[in-house]
C-alpha positions in Angstrom: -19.7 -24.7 -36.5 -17.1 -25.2 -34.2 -14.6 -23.6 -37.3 -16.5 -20.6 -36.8 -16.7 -20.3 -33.4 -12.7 -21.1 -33.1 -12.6 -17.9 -36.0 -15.0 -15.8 -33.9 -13.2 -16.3 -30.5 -9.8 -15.7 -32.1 -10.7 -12.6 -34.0 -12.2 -11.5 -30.3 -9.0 -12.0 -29.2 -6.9 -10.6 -31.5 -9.3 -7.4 -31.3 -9.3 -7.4 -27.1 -5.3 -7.5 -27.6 -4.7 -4.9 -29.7 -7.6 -2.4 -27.9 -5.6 -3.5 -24.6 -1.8 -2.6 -26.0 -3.1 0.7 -27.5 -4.9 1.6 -24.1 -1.9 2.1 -21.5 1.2 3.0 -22.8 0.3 6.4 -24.5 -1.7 7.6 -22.4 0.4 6.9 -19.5 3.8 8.3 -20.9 1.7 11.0 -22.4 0.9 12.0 -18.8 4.7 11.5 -17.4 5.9 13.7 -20.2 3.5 16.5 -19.6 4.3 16.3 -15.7 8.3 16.4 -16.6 7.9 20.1 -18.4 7.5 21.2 -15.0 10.9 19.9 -13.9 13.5 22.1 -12.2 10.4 24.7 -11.0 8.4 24.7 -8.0 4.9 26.5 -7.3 3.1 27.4 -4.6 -0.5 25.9 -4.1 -4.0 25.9 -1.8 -6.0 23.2 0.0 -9.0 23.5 -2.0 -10.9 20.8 -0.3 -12.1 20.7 2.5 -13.0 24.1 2.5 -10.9 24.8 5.7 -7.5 23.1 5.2 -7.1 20.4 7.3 -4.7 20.2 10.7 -0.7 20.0 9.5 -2.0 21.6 5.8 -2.2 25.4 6.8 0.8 26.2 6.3 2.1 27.0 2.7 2.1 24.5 0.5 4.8 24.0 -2.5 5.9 21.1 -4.8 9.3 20.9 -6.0 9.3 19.4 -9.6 13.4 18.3 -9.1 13.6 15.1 -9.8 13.4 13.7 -12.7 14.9 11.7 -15.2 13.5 9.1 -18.1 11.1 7.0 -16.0 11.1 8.4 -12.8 9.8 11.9 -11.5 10.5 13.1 -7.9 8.2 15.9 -6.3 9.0 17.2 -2.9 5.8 18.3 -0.9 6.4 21.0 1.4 3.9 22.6 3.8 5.6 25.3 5.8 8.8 23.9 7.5 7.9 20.4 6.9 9.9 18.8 4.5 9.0 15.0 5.1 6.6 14.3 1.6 7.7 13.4 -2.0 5.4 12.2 -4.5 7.1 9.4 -6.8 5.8 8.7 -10.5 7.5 6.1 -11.9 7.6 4.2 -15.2 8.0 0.6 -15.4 7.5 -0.5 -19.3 3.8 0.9 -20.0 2.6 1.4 -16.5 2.8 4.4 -14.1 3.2 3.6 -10.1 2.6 6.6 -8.1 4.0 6.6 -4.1 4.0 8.7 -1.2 7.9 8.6 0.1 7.5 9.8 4.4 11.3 10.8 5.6 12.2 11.9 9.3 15.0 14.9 9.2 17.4 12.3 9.4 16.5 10.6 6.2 15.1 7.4 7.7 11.8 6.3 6.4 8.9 7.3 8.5 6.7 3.8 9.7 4.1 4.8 7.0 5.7 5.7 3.8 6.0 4.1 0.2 1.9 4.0 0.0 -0.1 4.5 -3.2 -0.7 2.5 -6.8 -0.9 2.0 -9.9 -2.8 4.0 -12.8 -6.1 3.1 -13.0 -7.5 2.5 -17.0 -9.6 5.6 -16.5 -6.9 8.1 -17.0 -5.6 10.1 -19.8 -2.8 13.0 -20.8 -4.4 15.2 -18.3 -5.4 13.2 -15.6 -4.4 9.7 -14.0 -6.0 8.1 -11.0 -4.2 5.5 -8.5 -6.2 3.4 -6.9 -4.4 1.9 -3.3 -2.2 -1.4 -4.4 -1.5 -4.4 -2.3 1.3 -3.1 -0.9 -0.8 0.2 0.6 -3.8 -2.1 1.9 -1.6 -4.5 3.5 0.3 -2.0 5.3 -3.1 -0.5 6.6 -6.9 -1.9 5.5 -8.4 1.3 5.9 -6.3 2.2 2.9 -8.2 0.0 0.6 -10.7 3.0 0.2 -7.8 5.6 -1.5 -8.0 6.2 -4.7 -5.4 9.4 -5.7 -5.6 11.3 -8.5 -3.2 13.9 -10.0 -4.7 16.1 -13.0 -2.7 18.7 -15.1 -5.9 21.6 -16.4 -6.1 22.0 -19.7 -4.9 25.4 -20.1 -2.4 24.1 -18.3 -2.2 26.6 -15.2 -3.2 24.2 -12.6 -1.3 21.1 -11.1 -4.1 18.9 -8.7 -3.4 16.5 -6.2 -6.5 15.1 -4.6 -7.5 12.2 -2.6 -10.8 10.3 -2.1 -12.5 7.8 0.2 -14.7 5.3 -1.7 -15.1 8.2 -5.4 -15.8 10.8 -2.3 -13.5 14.0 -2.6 -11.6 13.7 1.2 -8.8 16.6 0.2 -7.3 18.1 -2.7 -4.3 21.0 -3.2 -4.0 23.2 -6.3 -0.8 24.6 -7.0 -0.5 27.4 -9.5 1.8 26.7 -12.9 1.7 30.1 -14.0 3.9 31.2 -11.3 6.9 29.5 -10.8 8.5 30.7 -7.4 12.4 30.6 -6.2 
């Protein structure tokens, strides 16, 4: 009995690891590759949610796909004249961090910058979600509720950046792929 039982727990095992190595890695670099064919363009975008765009997001909105390099993409998020955002997706071995990086004109880091997380296991080529890390919540505990999500459509005209409160849609942008702008 206990011969099978030690068989059946280490073929669980076994199983559980290889389900677990198979999950993250492809799906996740599948994801940053797809993002890095839009580097060296930029394309305008809309606040799609809330229906009337929020204070400080009426202005027009572009992302700058310009930096990027093996395991780390850089996205500048401009709306109208300010210049402060970049979105950061980077690598490290199988997983994907994404961060919010705040900068005054100067270049100093504003008080709240470097927020965000890791890739939740929900994700796939098209779509990853970040759920807030440690880091976020113990900079703020309100942040705890943030989950970010980023989503390329599948006909591939459409880059989304969204975030909720608690799985409840608080903003998203849209920027439009099949346009690149100057």
């Amino acid at each position: 009995m206990a011969k099978l039982f030690s068989t059946i727990l280490f073929t669980t095992l076994l199983f559980a690891g290889s389900v677990a190595a198979q999950s993250d890695d492809p799906e996740n670099r599948q994801f940053f590759e797809n993002l890095k064919t839009l580097c060296g363009n930029s394309y305008a975008g809309d606040v799609v949610h809330p229906e009337e765009a929020p204070e400080g997001f009426r202005d027009p909105l572009v992302a700058h796909f310009s930096g990027c390099d093996s395991n780390e993409l850089r996205i500048p998020f401009h709306v109208g004249d300010n210049e402060s955002r970049t979105w950061i997706l980077t690598m490290e071995g199988d997983r994907l961090l994404f961060k919010h990086d705040h900068r005054h004109p100067d270049g100093t880091p504003e008080d709240m910058t470097n927020y965000g997380g890791w890739a939740s296991d929900e994700g796939d080529m098209l779509k990853q979600r970040f759920p807030a890390d440690e880091e976020t919540i113990a900079m703020r505990d309100n942040l705890r509720s943030h989950i970010w999500k980023i989503e390329l459509s599948r006909d591939g005209s459409t880059f989304s950046y969204s975030l909720y409160l608690y799985e409840d849609l608080y903003f998203q942008a849209d920027f439009d792929l099949t346009e690149p702008i100057e």
